[in-house]
MILO-397042 format. One record per atom (N, C-alpha, C, CB): residue in three letters; x, y, z. Coordinates in steps of 0.02 Angstrom, whole numbers, plus 50000, padded with zeros to 5 digits. Glycine has a CB too. Layout:
<pts>
AlaXYZ...
</pts>
This chain:
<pts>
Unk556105609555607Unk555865608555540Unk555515614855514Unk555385602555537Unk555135618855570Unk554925624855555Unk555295628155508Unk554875628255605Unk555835630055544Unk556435634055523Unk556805632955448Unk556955632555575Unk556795624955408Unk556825623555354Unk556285625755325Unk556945618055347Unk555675629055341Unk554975628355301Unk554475623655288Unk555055629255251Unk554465617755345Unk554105613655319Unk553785613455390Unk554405607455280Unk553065614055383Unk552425615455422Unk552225610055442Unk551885618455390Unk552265602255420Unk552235596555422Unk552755592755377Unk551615595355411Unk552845585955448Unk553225581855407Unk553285575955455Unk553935585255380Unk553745571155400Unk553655563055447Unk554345562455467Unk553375554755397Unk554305558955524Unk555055555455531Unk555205548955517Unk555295555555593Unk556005545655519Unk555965540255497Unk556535538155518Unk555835539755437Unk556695531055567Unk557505529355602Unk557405523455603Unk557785532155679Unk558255523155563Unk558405516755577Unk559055516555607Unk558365512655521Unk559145508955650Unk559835509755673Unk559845514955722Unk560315511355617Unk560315519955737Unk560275525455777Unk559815530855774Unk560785527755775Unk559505532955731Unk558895534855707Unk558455533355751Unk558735532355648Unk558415526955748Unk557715523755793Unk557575525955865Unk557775515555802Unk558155527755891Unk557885528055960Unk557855536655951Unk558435524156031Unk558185540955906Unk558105546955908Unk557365550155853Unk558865549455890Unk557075545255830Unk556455545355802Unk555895542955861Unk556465540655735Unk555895538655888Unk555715537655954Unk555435544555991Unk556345534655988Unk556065546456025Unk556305553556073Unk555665559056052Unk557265557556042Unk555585559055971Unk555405563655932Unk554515561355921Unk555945563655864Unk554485556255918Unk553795551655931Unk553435555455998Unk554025542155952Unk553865553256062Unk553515554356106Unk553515563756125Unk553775549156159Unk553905566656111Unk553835573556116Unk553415576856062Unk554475576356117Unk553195573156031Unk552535575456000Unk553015583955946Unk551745577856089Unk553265585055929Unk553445592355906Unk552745595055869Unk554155592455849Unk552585602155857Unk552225604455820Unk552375600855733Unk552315611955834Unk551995600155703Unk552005599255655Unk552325590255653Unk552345605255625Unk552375586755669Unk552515580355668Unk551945576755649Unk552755578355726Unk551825572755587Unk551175569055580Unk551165563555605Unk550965567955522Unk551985560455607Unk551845553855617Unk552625550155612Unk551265551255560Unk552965544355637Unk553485543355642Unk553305534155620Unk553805546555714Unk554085531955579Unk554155525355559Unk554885525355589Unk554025523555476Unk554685518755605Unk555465515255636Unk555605508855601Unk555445513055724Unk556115507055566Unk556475499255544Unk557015498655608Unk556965499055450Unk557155502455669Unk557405498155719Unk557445500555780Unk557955496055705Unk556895499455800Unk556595502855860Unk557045501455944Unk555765499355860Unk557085506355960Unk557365507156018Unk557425502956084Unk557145511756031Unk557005498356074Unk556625493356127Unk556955486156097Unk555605493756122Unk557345485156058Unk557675479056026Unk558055476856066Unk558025479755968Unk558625481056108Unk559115481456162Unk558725479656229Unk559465488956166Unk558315481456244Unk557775480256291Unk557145478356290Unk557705484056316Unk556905472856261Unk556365472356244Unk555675471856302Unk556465467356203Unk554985475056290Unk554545477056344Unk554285469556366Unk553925482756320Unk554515465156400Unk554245458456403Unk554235460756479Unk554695450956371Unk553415457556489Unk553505455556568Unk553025449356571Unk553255462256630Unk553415446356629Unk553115439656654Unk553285433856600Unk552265440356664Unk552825429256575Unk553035424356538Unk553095426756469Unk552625418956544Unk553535425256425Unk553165429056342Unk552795424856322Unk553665430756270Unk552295425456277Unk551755424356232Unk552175421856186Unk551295430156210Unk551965418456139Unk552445413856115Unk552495418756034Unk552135404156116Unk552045424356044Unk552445428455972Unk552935433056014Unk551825434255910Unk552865435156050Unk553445437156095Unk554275433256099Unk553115436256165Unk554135424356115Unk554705419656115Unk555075420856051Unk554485411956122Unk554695422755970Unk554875419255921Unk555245427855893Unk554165414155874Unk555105434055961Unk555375438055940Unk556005440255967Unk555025441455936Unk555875436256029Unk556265437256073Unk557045430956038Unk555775435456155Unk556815426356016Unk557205422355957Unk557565423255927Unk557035420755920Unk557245430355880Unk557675433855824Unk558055437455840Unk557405437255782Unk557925440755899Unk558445445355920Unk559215440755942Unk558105449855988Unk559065437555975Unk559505433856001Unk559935429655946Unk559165429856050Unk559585425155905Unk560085426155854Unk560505430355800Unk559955423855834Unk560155435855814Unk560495441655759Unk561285445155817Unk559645450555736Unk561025445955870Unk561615446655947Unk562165442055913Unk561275442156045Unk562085434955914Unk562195429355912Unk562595427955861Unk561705426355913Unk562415430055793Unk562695428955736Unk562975435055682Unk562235424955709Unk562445439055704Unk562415445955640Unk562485451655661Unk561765447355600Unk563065450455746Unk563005457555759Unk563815460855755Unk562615458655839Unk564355457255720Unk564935453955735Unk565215462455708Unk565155445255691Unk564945464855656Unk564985471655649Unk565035478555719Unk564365472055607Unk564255474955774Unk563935480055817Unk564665479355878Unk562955477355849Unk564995473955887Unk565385470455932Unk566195474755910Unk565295460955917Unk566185474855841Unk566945479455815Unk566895486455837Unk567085480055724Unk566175488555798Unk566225497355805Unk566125498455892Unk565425502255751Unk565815493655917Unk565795496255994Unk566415495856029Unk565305492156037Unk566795492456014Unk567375490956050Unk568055491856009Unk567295484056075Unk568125495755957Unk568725495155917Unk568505498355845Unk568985486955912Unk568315504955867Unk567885509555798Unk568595509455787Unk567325518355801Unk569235513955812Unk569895515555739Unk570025511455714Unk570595517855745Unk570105503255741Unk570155499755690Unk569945499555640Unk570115496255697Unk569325498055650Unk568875498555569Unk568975502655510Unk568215500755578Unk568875507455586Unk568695515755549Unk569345517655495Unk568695523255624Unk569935515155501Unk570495515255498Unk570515511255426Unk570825512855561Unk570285505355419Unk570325499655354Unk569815503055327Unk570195490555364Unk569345504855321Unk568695505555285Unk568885514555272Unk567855502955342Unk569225518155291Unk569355524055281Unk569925522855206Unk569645527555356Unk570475519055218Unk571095516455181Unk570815515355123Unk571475510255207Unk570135509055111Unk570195506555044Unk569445506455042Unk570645499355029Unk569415508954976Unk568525510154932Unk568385501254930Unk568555515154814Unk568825497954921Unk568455492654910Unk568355487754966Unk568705489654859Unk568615489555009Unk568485487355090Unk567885489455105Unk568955490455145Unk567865496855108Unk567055499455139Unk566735498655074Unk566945508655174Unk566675495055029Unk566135493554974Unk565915487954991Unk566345493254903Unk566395482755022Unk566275475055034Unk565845476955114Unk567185469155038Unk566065477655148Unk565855479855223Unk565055484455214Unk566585485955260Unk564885487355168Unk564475491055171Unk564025485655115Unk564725498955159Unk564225482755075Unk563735478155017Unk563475474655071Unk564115472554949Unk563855468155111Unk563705464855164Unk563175466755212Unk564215464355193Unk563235472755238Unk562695475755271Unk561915473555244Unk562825483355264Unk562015479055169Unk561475476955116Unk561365470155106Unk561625479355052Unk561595464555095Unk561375457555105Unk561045454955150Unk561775454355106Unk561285456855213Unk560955454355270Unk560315459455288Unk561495453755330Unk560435463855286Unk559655467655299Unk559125469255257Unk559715473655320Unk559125466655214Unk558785468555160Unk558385459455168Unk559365471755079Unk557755458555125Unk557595454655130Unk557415451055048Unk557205455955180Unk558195448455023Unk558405451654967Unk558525443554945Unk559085458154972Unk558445437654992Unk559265432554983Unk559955433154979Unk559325429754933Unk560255440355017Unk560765440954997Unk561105442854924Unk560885436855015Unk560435448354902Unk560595448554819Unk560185454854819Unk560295441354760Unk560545460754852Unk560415466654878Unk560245469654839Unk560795469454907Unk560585470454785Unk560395475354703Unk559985470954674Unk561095477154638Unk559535467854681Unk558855464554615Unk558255469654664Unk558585451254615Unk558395471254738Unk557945476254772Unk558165480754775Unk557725475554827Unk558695482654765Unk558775492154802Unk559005494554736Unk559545494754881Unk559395491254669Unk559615491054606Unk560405493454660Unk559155496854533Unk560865492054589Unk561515493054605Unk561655500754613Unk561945489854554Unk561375506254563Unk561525512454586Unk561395513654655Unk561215516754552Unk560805513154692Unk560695516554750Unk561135514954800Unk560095515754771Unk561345510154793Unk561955503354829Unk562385507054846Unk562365496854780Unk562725510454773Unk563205511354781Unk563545520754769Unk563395505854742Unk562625523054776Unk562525530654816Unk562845530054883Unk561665533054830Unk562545525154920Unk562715525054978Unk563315523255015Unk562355522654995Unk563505520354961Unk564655517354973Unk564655522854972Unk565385512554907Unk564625527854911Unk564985534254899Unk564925540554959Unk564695536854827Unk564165539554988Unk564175544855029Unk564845542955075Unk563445545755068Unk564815536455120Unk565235536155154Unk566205538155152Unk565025530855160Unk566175534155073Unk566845535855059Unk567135543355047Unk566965532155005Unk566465546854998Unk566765552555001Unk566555559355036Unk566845553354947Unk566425559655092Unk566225562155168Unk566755558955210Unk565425559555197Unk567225553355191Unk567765551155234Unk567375548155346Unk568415560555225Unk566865546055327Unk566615545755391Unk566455539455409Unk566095549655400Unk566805534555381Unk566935526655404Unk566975527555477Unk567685522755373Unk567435530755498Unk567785531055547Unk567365534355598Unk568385533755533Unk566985538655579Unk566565543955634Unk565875537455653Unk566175554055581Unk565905535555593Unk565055531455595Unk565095525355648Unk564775527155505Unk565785524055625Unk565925518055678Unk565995519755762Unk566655514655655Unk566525525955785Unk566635528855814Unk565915529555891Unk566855533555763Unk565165530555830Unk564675532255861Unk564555525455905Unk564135534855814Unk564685519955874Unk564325514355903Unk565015514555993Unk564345504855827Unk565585516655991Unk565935515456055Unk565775519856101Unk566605515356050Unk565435528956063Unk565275531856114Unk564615531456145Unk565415537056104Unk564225527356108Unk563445525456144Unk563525520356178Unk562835523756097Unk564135514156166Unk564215507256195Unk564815503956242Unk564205503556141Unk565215511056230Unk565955507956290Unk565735507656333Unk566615511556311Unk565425510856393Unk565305509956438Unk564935502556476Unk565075515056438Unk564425500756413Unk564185495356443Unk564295488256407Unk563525496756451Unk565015488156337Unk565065482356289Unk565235475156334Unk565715484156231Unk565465476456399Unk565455469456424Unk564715466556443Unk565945469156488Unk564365469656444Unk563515466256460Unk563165463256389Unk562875473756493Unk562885458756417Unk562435458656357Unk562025464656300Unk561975455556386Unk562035461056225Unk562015465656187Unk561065468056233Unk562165462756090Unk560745461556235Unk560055461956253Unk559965467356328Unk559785453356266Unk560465467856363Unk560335471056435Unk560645481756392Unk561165465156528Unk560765481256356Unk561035488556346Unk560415491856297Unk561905488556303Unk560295496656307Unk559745502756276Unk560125508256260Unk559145505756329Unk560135509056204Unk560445516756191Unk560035523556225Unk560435518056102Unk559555522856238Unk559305528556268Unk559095527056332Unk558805531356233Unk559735521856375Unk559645523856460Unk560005527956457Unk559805519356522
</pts>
């Protein structure tokens, strides 16, 4: 960051981010004030020992249903990125639907993504993808962090063992 000119600054990861905001957390760099995570590295492995505490159970809960129900995306790109990468590369309105969807579910929105993020920023972010052509690379990432271990549970795999 030095090297850009900036003497201080924050980090911020989500998704794959997170565990490489993490990395960056604990190595302390010069000039680092401070680091935010929306999906912290420890989700895949969560630090439970012995019995959980029952805010622990109700987290340990969520994860398991999101595995369970909302990960049906994490399950394609890990195991079958060209496919995807392949349809969502082909048609703008494939990776618009695939990428809105995202925005529905993560956002804490009702599924009504643009009344919070508005429709432009929405659809800043279709565009980066579509026109950078990197459907395919983005997806790509989830098989080379996850082939090795996609037959285990989503809960037993850590991107940064």
């Amino acid at each position: 960051m030095e090297r850009l000119g900036y003497r201080e600054y924050l980090a911020q990861g989500g998704d794959w981010g997170g565990g490489i905001t993490t990395q960056l957390g604990k190595l302390r760099p010069h000039g680092l004030l401070g680091i935010h995570l929306n999906f912290p590295e420890y989700v895949f492995s969560p630090p439970v020992k012995g019995e959980p505490t029952p805010a622990e159970q109700v987290a340990l809960a969520q994860i398991n249903e999101f595995f369970t129900y909302g990960a049906g995306y994490h399950r394609e790109q890990s195991t079958r990125p060209q496919t995807i990468g392949y349809a969502l590369t082909d048609s703008p309105l494939g990776q618009a639907a695939w990428i809105y969807e995202k925005f529905g579910e993560w956002t804490d929105s009702n599924h009504n993504p643009e009344a919070l993020l508005g429709l432009d920023a929405i659809l800043d972010d279709i565009s980066l993808y579509w026109l950078t052509g990197t459907a395919a690379s983005s997806a790509r990432l989830y098989w080379e962090g996850f082939s090795a271990t996609a037959h285990r549970s989503p809960l037993s795999t850590c991107p940064s063992e």
